[in-house]
C-alpha positions as CSV (number, residue, x, y, z in Angstrom):
1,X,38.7,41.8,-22.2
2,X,39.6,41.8,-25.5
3,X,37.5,40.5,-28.6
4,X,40.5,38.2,-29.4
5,X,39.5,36.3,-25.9
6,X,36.1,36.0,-26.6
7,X,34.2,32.9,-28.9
8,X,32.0,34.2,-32.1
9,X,29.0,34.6,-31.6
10,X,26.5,31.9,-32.2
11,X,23.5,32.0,-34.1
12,X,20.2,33.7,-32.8
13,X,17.7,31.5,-30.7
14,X,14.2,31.5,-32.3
15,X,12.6,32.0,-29.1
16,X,14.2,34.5,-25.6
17,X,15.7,32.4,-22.8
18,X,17.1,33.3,-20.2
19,X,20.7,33.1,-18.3
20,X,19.8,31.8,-14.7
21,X,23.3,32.0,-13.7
22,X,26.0,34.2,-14.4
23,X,29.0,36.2,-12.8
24,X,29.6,39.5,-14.5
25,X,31.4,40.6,-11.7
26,X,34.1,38.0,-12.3
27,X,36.1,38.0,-15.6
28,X,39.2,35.6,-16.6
29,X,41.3,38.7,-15.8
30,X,40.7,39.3,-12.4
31,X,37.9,42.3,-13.2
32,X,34.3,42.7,-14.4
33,X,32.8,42.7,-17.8
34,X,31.6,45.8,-19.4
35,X,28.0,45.0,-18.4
36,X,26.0,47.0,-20.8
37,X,28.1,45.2,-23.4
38,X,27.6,41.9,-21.9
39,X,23.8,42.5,-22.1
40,X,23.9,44.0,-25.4
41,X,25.4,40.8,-26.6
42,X,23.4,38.4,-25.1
43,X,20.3,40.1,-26.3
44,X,21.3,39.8,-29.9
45,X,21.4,35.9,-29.2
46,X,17.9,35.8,-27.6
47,X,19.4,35.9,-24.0
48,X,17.5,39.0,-23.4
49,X,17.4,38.4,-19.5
50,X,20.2,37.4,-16.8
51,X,20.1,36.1,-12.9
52,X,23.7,37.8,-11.9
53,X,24.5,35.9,-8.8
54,X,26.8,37.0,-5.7
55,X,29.1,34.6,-4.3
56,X,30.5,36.6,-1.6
57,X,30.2,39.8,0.7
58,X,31.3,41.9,-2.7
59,X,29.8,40.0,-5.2
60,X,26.7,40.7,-3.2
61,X,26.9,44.3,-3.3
62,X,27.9,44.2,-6.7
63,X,25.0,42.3,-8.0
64,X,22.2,44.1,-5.9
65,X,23.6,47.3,-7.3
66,X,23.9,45.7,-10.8
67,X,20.2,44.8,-10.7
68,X,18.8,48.1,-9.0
69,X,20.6,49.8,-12.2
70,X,19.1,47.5,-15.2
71,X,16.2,46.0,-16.1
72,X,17.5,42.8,-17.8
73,X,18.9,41.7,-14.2
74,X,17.9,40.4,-11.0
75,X,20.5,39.3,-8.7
76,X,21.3,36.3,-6.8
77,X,22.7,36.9,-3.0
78,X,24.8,34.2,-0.3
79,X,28.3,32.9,0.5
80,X,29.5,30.4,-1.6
81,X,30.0,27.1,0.4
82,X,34.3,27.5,-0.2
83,X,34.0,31.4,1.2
84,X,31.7,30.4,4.7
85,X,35.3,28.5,6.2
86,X,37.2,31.1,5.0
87,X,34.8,33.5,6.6
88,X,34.9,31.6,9.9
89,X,38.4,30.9,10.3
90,X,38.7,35.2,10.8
91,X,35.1,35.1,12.7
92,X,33.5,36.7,10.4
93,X,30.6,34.5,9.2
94,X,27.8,35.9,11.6
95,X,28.2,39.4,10.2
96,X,28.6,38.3,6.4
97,X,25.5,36.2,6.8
98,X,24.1,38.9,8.5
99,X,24.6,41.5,5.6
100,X,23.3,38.7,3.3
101,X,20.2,38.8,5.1
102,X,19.9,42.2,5.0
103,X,20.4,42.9,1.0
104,X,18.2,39.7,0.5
105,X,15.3,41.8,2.4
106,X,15.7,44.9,1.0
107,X,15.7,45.1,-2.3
108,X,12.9,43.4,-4.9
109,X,15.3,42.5,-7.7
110,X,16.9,40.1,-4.9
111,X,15.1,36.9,-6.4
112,X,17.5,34.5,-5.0
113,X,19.4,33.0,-2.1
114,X,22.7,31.3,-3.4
115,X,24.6,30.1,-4.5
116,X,25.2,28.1,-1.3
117,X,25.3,24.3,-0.8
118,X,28.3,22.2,-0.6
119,X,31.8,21.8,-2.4
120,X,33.8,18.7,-1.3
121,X,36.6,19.6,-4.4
122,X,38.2,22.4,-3.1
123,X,37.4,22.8,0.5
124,X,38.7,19.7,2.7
125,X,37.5,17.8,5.6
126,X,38.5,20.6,8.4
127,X,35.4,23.0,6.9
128,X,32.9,20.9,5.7
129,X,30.8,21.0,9.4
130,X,31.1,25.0,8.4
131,X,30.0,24.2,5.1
132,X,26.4,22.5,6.2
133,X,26.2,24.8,8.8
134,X,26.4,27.6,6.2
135,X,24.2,25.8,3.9
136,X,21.5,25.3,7.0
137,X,21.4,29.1,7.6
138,X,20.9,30.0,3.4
139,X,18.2,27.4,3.6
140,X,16.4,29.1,6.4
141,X,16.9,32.2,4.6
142,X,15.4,31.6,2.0
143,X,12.5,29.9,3.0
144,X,12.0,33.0,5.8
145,X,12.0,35.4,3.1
146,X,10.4,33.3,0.4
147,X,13.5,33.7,-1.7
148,X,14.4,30.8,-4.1
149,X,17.3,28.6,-3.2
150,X,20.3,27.7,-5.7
151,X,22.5,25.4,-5.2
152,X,26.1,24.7,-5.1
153,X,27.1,20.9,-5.6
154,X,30.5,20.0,-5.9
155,X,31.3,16.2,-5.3
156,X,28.6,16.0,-2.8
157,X,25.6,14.3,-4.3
158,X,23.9,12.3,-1.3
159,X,25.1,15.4,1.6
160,X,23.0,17.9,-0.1
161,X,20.4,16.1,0.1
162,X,20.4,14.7,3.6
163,X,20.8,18.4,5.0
164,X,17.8,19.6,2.7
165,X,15.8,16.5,4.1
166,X,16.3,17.3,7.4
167,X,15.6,21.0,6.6
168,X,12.9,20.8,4.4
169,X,13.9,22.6,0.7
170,X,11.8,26.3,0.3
171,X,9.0,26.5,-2.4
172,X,11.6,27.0,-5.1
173,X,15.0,25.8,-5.2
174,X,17.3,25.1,-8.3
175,X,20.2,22.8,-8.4
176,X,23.0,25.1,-10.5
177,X,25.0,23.7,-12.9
178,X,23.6,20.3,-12.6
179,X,26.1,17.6,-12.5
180,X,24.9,14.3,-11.9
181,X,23.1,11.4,-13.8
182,X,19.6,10.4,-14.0
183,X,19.5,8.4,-11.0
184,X,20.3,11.6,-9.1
185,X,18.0,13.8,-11.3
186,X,15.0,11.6,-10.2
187,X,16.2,12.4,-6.9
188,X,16.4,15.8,-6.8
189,X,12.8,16.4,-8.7
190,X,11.7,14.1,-6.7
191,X,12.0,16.8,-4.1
192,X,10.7,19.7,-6.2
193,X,14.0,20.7,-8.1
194,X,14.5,22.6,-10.8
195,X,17.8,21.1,-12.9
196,X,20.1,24.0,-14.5
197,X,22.3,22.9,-17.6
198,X,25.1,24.8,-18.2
199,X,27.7,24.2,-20.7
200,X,29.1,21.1,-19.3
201,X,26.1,19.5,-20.8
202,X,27.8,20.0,-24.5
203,X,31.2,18.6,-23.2
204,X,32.3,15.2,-24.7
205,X,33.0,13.2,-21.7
206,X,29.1,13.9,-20.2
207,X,27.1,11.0,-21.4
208,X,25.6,10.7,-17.8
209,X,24.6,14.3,-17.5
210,X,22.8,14.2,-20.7
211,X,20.9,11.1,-19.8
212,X,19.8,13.5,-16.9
213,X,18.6,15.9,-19.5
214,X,16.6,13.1,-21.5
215,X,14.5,11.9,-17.8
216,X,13.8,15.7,-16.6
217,X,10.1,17.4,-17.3
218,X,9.7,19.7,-20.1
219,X,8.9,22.1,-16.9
220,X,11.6,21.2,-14.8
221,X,14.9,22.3,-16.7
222,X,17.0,25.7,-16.9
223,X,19.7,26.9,-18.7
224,X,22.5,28.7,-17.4
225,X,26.3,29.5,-18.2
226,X,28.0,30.0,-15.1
227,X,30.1,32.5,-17.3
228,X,32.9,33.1,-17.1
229,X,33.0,29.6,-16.6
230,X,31.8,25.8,-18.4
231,X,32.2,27.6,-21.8
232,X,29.9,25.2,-24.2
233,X,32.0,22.4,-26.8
234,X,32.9,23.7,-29.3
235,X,35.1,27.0,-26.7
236,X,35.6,24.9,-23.8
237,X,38.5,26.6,-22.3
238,X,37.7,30.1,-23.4
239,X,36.1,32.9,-21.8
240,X,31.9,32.1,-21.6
241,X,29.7,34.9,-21.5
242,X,25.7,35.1,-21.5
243,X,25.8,35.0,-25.8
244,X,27.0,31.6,-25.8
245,X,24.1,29.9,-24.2
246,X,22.6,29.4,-27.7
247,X,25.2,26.3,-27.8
248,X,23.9,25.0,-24.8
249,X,20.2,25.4,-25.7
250,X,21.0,23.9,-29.0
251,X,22.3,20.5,-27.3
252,X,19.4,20.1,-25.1
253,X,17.1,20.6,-27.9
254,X,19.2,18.0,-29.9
255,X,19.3,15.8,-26.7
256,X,15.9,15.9,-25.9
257,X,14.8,15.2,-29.5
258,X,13.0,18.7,-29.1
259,X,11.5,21.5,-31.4
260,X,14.1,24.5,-30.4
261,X,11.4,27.0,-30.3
262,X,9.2,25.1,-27.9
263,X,12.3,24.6,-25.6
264,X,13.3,27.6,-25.3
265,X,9.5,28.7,-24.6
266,X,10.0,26.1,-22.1
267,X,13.1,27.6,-20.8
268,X,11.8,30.9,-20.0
269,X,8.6,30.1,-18.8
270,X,10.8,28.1,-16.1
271,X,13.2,30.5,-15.5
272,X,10.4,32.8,-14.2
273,X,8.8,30.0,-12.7
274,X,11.4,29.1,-10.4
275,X,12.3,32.2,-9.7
276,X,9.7,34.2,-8.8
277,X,7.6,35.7,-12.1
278,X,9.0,38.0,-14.6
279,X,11.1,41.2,-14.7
Protein backbone atom coordinates (compact mmCIF):
# COMPACT_ATOMS: atom_id res chain seq x y z
CA UNK A 1 0.00 0.00 0.00
CA UNK A 2 1.04 3.16 -0.55
CA UNK A 3 1.79 5.97 2.24
CA UNK A 4 -0.83 8.14 0.44
CA UNK A 5 -3.55 5.33 1.75
CA UNK A 6 -2.45 5.22 5.04
CA UNK A 7 -3.62 7.92 8.16
CA UNK A 8 -0.51 9.85 10.04
CA UNK A 9 0.60 8.56 12.57
CA UNK A 10 -0.79 9.42 16.00
CA UNK A 11 1.04 10.36 18.93
CA UNK A 12 3.04 7.76 21.18
CA UNK A 13 1.05 6.04 24.06
CA UNK A 14 2.79 6.65 27.46
CA UNK A 15 2.51 3.14 28.42
CA UNK A 16 2.69 -0.47 25.59
CA UNK A 17 -0.66 -1.94 24.77
CA UNK A 18 -1.36 -4.26 22.86
CA UNK A 19 -3.48 -5.12 19.39
CA UNK A 20 -5.64 -8.17 20.35
CA UNK A 21 -7.05 -8.32 16.98
CA UNK A 22 -5.70 -7.74 13.68
CA UNK A 23 -5.55 -9.10 10.01
CA UNK A 24 -2.21 -8.54 8.41
CA UNK A 25 -2.88 -10.99 6.04
CA UNK A 26 -5.79 -8.92 4.59
CA UNK A 27 -5.06 -5.41 3.09
CA UNK A 28 -7.69 -2.98 1.32
CA UNK A 29 -5.98 -4.22 -1.93
CA UNK A 30 -6.63 -7.71 -1.98
CA UNK A 31 -2.91 -8.61 -0.45
CA UNK A 32 -0.94 -8.50 2.83
CA UNK A 33 0.90 -5.75 4.55
CA UNK A 34 4.59 -5.68 4.70
CA UNK A 35 4.61 -7.19 8.11
CA UNK A 36 7.93 -6.15 9.46
CA UNK A 37 6.72 -2.64 8.50
CA UNK A 38 3.40 -3.05 10.07
CA UNK A 39 5.26 -3.99 13.33
CA UNK A 40 7.75 -1.48 13.05
CA UNK A 41 5.04 1.03 12.98
CA UNK A 42 3.03 0.02 15.66
CA UNK A 43 5.88 -0.21 17.95
CA UNK A 44 6.78 3.38 17.47
CA UNK A 45 3.12 4.12 18.88
CA UNK A 46 3.48 1.78 21.87
CA UNK A 47 1.71 -1.11 20.07
CA UNK A 48 4.72 -3.19 20.56
CA UNK A 49 2.64 -6.57 20.50
CA UNK A 50 -0.11 -7.98 18.04
CA UNK A 51 -2.79 -11.17 18.23
CA UNK A 52 -2.84 -11.74 14.22
CA UNK A 53 -5.94 -13.73 13.85
CA UNK A 54 -6.99 -16.37 10.97
CA UNK A 55 -10.30 -16.34 9.57
CA UNK A 56 -10.12 -19.12 7.34
CA UNK A 57 -8.15 -22.31 6.14
CA UNK A 58 -5.33 -19.63 4.68
CA UNK A 59 -5.48 -17.11 7.06
CA UNK A 60 -4.73 -19.95 9.42
CA UNK A 61 -1.67 -20.95 7.82
CA UNK A 62 -0.70 -17.59 7.28
CA UNK A 63 -0.94 -16.49 10.90
CA UNK A 64 0.66 -19.67 12.55
CA UNK A 65 3.60 -19.11 10.13
CA UNK A 66 3.45 -15.37 10.86
CA UNK A 67 3.79 -16.00 14.63
CA UNK A 68 6.38 -19.00 14.45
CA UNK A 69 8.56 -16.21 12.45
CA UNK A 70 8.22 -13.11 15.03
CA UNK A 71 8.25 -12.45 18.40
CA UNK A 72 5.74 -9.52 18.58
CA UNK A 73 2.92 -12.12 17.32
CA UNK A 74 0.85 -14.81 18.46
CA UNK A 75 -1.79 -15.94 16.19
CA UNK A 76 -5.47 -16.51 16.44
CA UNK A 77 -6.88 -19.77 14.49
CA UNK A 78 -10.91 -20.90 13.31
CA UNK A 79 -13.44 -20.29 10.53
CA UNK A 80 -15.17 -17.31 10.57
CA UNK A 81 -18.88 -17.90 11.18
CA UNK A 82 -19.72 -16.43 7.15
CA UNK A 83 -16.78 -19.12 5.75
CA UNK A 84 -18.39 -22.50 7.86
CA UNK A 85 -21.69 -22.34 5.13
CA UNK A 86 -19.54 -21.69 2.50
CA UNK A 87 -17.33 -24.47 3.66
CA UNK A 88 -20.39 -26.87 3.93
CA UNK A 89 -22.20 -26.14 0.95
CA UNK A 90 -18.84 -27.96 -0.99
CA UNK A 91 -18.53 -30.54 2.09
CA UNK A 92 -15.68 -29.35 3.23
CA UNK A 93 -16.20 -28.25 6.84
CA UNK A 94 -15.12 -31.55 8.62
CA UNK A 95 -11.69 -31.31 7.10
CA UNK A 96 -11.22 -27.44 7.53
CA UNK A 97 -12.18 -27.90 11.17
CA UNK A 98 -10.08 -30.62 11.25
CA UNK A 99 -6.91 -28.76 10.04
CA UNK A 100 -8.01 -25.94 12.57
CA UNK A 101 -7.64 -28.42 15.21
CA UNK A 102 -4.59 -29.58 14.15
CA UNK A 103 -2.59 -25.99 13.87
CA UNK A 104 -4.43 -25.05 17.19
CA UNK A 105 -2.43 -28.12 18.83
CA UNK A 106 0.68 -27.86 17.46
CA UNK A 107 2.15 -24.90 17.67
CA UNK A 108 2.57 -22.60 21.25
CA UNK A 109 2.19 -19.14 19.63
CA UNK A 110 -1.50 -20.56 18.81
CA UNK A 111 -3.14 -18.56 21.80
CA UNK A 112 -6.53 -18.47 20.42
CA UNK A 113 -9.58 -20.16 18.92
CA UNK A 114 -11.48 -17.65 16.69
CA UNK A 115 -12.73 -15.76 15.46
CA UNK A 116 -15.91 -17.80 15.39
CA UNK A 117 -19.42 -16.99 16.64
CA UNK A 118 -22.22 -15.73 14.76
CA UNK A 119 -22.98 -13.09 11.83
CA UNK A 120 -26.68 -12.63 11.09
CA UNK A 121 -25.60 -9.44 8.46
CA UNK A 122 -24.19 -11.15 5.84
CA UNK A 123 -25.00 -14.78 5.95
CA UNK A 124 -28.98 -15.44 5.75
CA UNK A 125 -31.33 -17.68 7.26
CA UNK A 126 -30.34 -20.94 5.02
CA UNK A 127 -26.70 -21.11 7.05
CA UNK A 128 -27.31 -19.94 10.33
CA UNK A 129 -28.00 -23.83 11.77
CA UNK A 130 -24.26 -24.23 10.12
CA UNK A 131 -23.30 -21.21 11.75
CA UNK A 132 -24.09 -22.48 15.65
CA UNK A 133 -23.06 -25.70 14.64
CA UNK A 134 -19.66 -24.19 13.70
CA UNK A 135 -19.66 -22.08 16.63
CA UNK A 136 -20.43 -25.36 18.98
CA UNK A 137 -17.35 -27.21 17.54
CA UNK A 138 -14.79 -23.74 18.08
CA UNK A 139 -16.31 -23.80 21.58
CA UNK A 140 -15.33 -27.32 22.22
CA UNK A 141 -12.10 -26.60 20.76
CA UNK A 142 -11.09 -24.38 22.73
CA UNK A 143 -12.04 -25.41 25.87
CA UNK A 144 -10.40 -29.10 24.86
CA UNK A 145 -7.24 -27.48 24.20
CA UNK A 146 -7.49 -24.74 26.83
CA UNK A 147 -7.28 -22.17 23.99
CA UNK A 148 -9.11 -18.76 24.54
CA UNK A 149 -12.25 -18.23 22.67
CA UNK A 150 -12.90 -14.87 20.50
CA UNK A 151 -15.83 -14.05 19.32
CA UNK A 152 -17.59 -13.02 16.28
CA UNK A 153 -21.01 -11.06 16.89
CA UNK A 154 -22.68 -9.68 14.05
CA UNK A 155 -26.47 -8.76 14.68
CA UNK A 156 -26.78 -11.59 16.98
CA UNK A 157 -26.73 -10.42 20.57
CA UNK A 158 -29.11 -12.94 22.56
CA UNK A 159 -27.94 -16.33 20.02
CA UNK A 160 -24.47 -16.05 21.18
CA UNK A 161 -25.28 -16.27 24.18
CA UNK A 162 -27.91 -19.02 24.39
CA UNK A 163 -25.44 -21.42 22.42
CA UNK A 164 -22.47 -20.46 24.97
CA UNK A 165 -25.13 -21.14 27.83
CA UNK A 166 -25.84 -24.33 26.75
CA UNK A 167 -22.22 -25.03 26.06
CA UNK A 168 -20.59 -23.58 28.87
CA UNK A 169 -17.88 -20.60 27.67
CA UNK A 170 -13.92 -21.98 28.18
CA UNK A 171 -11.77 -20.24 30.93
CA UNK A 172 -11.08 -17.35 28.71
CA UNK A 173 -13.16 -15.94 26.07
CA UNK A 174 -13.20 -12.35 24.52
CA UNK A 175 -16.08 -10.79 22.79
CA UNK A 176 -14.15 -8.97 19.57
CA UNK A 177 -15.04 -5.86 18.43
CA UNK A 178 -17.66 -5.37 21.05
CA UNK A 179 -20.76 -3.94 19.69
CA UNK A 180 -23.45 -3.67 22.06
CA UNK A 181 -24.67 -1.41 24.94
CA UNK A 182 -24.41 -1.73 28.59
CA UNK A 183 -27.23 -3.86 29.16
CA UNK A 184 -25.53 -6.44 27.01
CA UNK A 185 -22.08 -5.74 28.46
CA UNK A 186 -23.39 -6.69 31.97
CA UNK A 187 -24.40 -9.66 30.19
CA UNK A 188 -21.56 -10.92 28.68
CA UNK A 189 -19.16 -10.17 31.96
CA UNK A 190 -21.58 -11.53 33.70
CA UNK A 191 -20.38 -14.74 32.09
CA UNK A 192 -16.66 -14.11 32.40
CA UNK A 193 -16.06 -11.92 29.17
CA UNK A 194 -13.51 -9.97 28.29
CA UNK A 195 -15.06 -6.75 26.07
CA UNK A 196 -12.63 -5.71 23.02
CA UNK A 197 -13.00 -1.98 21.76
CA UNK A 198 -11.98 -1.40 18.48
CA UNK A 199 -12.39 1.75 16.59
CA UNK A 200 -16.01 1.82 16.36
CA UNK A 201 -15.87 2.97 19.85
CA UNK A 202 -14.48 6.64 18.50
CA UNK A 203 -17.30 6.72 15.84
CA UNK A 204 -19.99 9.49 16.21
CA UNK A 205 -23.08 7.57 15.99
CA UNK A 206 -21.92 5.03 19.17
CA UNK A 207 -23.26 6.64 22.24
CA UNK A 208 -24.43 3.10 23.39
CA UNK A 209 -21.24 1.35 22.88
CA UNK A 210 -19.41 3.84 24.93
CA UNK A 211 -21.85 3.62 27.80
CA UNK A 212 -20.61 -0.13 27.52
CA UNK A 213 -17.12 1.16 28.01
CA UNK A 214 -18.09 3.42 31.14
CA UNK A 215 -19.93 -0.01 33.12
CA UNK A 216 -16.95 -2.57 32.18
CA UNK A 217 -14.09 -3.30 35.00
CA UNK A 218 -10.86 -1.67 34.83
CA UNK A 219 -9.76 -5.55 34.27
CA UNK A 220 -12.23 -6.52 31.89
CA UNK A 221 -11.54 -4.39 28.68
CA UNK A 222 -9.26 -4.83 25.44
CA UNK A 223 -8.32 -2.93 22.70
CA UNK A 224 -8.11 -4.05 19.32
CA UNK A 225 -8.32 -2.64 15.61
CA UNK A 226 -9.65 -5.24 13.52
CA UNK A 227 -7.26 -3.53 10.92
CA UNK A 228 -7.70 -3.18 8.03
CA UNK A 229 -11.00 -2.51 9.27
CA UNK A 230 -13.17 0.15 12.00
CA UNK A 231 -10.41 2.68 11.35
CA UNK A 232 -10.72 5.12 14.58
CA UNK A 233 -12.79 8.90 14.00
CA UNK A 234 -10.99 11.05 12.96
CA UNK A 235 -9.85 8.07 9.41
CA UNK A 236 -12.97 6.30 9.40
CA UNK A 237 -12.98 5.04 5.97
CA UNK A 238 -9.33 4.73 5.45
CA UNK A 239 -7.05 1.92 5.67
CA UNK A 240 -6.52 0.94 9.87
CA UNK A 241 -3.44 -0.57 10.82
CA UNK A 242 -2.02 -1.59 14.35
CA UNK A 243 -0.38 2.29 14.79
CA UNK A 244 -3.72 3.81 14.95
CA UNK A 245 -4.92 2.22 18.14
CA UNK A 246 -3.50 5.13 20.10
CA UNK A 247 -6.94 6.91 18.82
CA UNK A 248 -8.80 4.34 20.23
CA UNK A 249 -6.93 4.13 23.55
CA UNK A 250 -7.24 7.80 23.74
CA UNK A 251 -11.19 7.69 23.67
CA UNK A 252 -11.52 5.07 26.22
CA UNK A 253 -9.25 6.97 28.51
CA UNK A 254 -11.41 10.14 27.74
CA UNK A 255 -14.53 7.99 28.16
CA UNK A 256 -13.74 6.34 31.14
CA UNK A 257 -12.56 9.68 32.82
CA UNK A 258 -9.18 7.69 33.07
CA UNK A 259 -5.38 8.47 33.62
CA UNK A 260 -4.00 7.17 30.04
CA UNK A 261 -1.02 5.58 31.49
CA UNK A 262 -2.95 3.51 33.99
CA UNK A 263 -5.25 2.35 31.08
CA UNK A 264 -3.05 1.29 29.01
CA UNK A 265 -1.23 -0.59 32.00
CA UNK A 266 -4.61 -1.95 32.31
CA UNK A 267 -4.85 -2.85 28.70
CA UNK A 268 -1.82 -4.95 28.61
CA UNK A 269 -2.00 -6.56 31.73
CA UNK A 270 -5.54 -7.85 30.22
CA UNK A 271 -4.45 -8.64 27.00
CA UNK A 272 -2.11 -11.18 28.54
CA UNK A 273 -4.62 -12.08 30.92
CA UNK A 274 -7.07 -13.26 28.61
CA UNK A 275 -4.99 -14.63 26.55
CA UNK A 276 -2.84 -16.74 28.09
CA UNK A 277 0.49 -14.75 29.82
CA UNK A 278 2.97 -12.93 27.86
CA UNK A 279 5.16 -13.42 24.76
Amino acid sequence: MSELDLPPVPEPLPHPVVDNHCHLDVGRDGGPWDVDEAIAAAGSVGVTRIVQIGCDLAGARWAVAAADERPELVAGVALHPNEAPRLAERGELEAAWSEIEALAAAHDKVRAVGETGLDAFRTGEAGRAVQVESFRWHIDLAKRLDKTLVIHDRDTHDEVLEVLDAEGPPARWVMHCFSGDAAFARKCLDRGAYLSFAGTVTFKNAAPLREALRVAPSDRILVETDAPYLTPHPHRGQVNASYLVPLTVRTMAAERDEDLAALCAALEANTEDAFGGSW
